[in-house]
N, C-alpha and C positions, 0 to 999 in steps of 0.2 A: 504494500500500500504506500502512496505517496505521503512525503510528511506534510500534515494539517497546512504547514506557514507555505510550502510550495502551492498547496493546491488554492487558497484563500490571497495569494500573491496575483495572481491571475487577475487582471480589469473584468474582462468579462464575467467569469463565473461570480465573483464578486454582486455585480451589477443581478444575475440570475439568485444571488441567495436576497440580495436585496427585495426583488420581484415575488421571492416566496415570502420572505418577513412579510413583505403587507399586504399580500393575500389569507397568512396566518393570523394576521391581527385584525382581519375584514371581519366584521359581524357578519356580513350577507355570506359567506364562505364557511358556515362551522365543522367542516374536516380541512380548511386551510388549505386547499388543494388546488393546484393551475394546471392545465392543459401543456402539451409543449409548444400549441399550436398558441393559446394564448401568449406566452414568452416569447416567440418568435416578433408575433405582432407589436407587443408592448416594448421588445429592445429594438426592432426593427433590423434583425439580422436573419439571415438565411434558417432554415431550420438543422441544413448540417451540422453548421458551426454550433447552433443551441443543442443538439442530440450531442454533442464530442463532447462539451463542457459539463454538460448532465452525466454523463455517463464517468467524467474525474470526480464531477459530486457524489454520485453512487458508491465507488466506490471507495469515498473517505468517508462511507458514512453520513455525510451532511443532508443527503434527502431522501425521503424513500417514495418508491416510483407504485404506482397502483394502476393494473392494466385491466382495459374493460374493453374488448373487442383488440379494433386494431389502436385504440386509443390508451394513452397514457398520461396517467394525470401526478404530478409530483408536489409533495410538501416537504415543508425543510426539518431537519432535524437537529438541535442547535446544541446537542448532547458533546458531537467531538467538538466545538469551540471550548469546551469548559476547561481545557487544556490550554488554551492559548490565554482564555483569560487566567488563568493561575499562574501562567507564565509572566505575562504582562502586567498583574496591579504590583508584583513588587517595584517596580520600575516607575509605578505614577503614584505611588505612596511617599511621602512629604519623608526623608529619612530628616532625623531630628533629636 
């Protein structure tokens, strides 16, 4: 598996966890769940490039994918960040 800070280094995938954050925090959305076909539209990139990014998300763990037909709908999963934030508050905490 890629480490968390390589895969969350990425602009775009970035931009795609962002896109799941506020589909996860939509009221009207309660399984928090996007299309890829919505992503596509909403970053305005091809859908290749949105299926290559989703699929280094998969497999760091960061989303989990839900197929229904030929359809695939993904939410995020914010569990492997917990790592990074553990890594990072010592570094934004006031040392004193």
């Amino acid at each position: 598996m890629a480490d968390i800070f390589d895969v969350i280094a990425d602009p775009t995938r970035r931009d795609i966890l962002r896109v799941l954050l506020e589909r996860n925090s939509d009221e009207t959305s309660p399984a928090g769940e996007i299309s890829v076909s919505e992503i596509v539209a909403r970053l305005e990139l091809s859908q290749p490039t949105v299926s290559k990014h989703l699929k280094v998300l998969r497999e760091a763990a960061l989303v989990v994918v839900r197929e229904e037909g030929q359809h695939r709908y993904y939410r995020i999963d914010p569990t492997p960040l917990e790592a990074v934030e553990d890594w990072v508050i010592p570094f934004t905490t006031e040392i004193g």
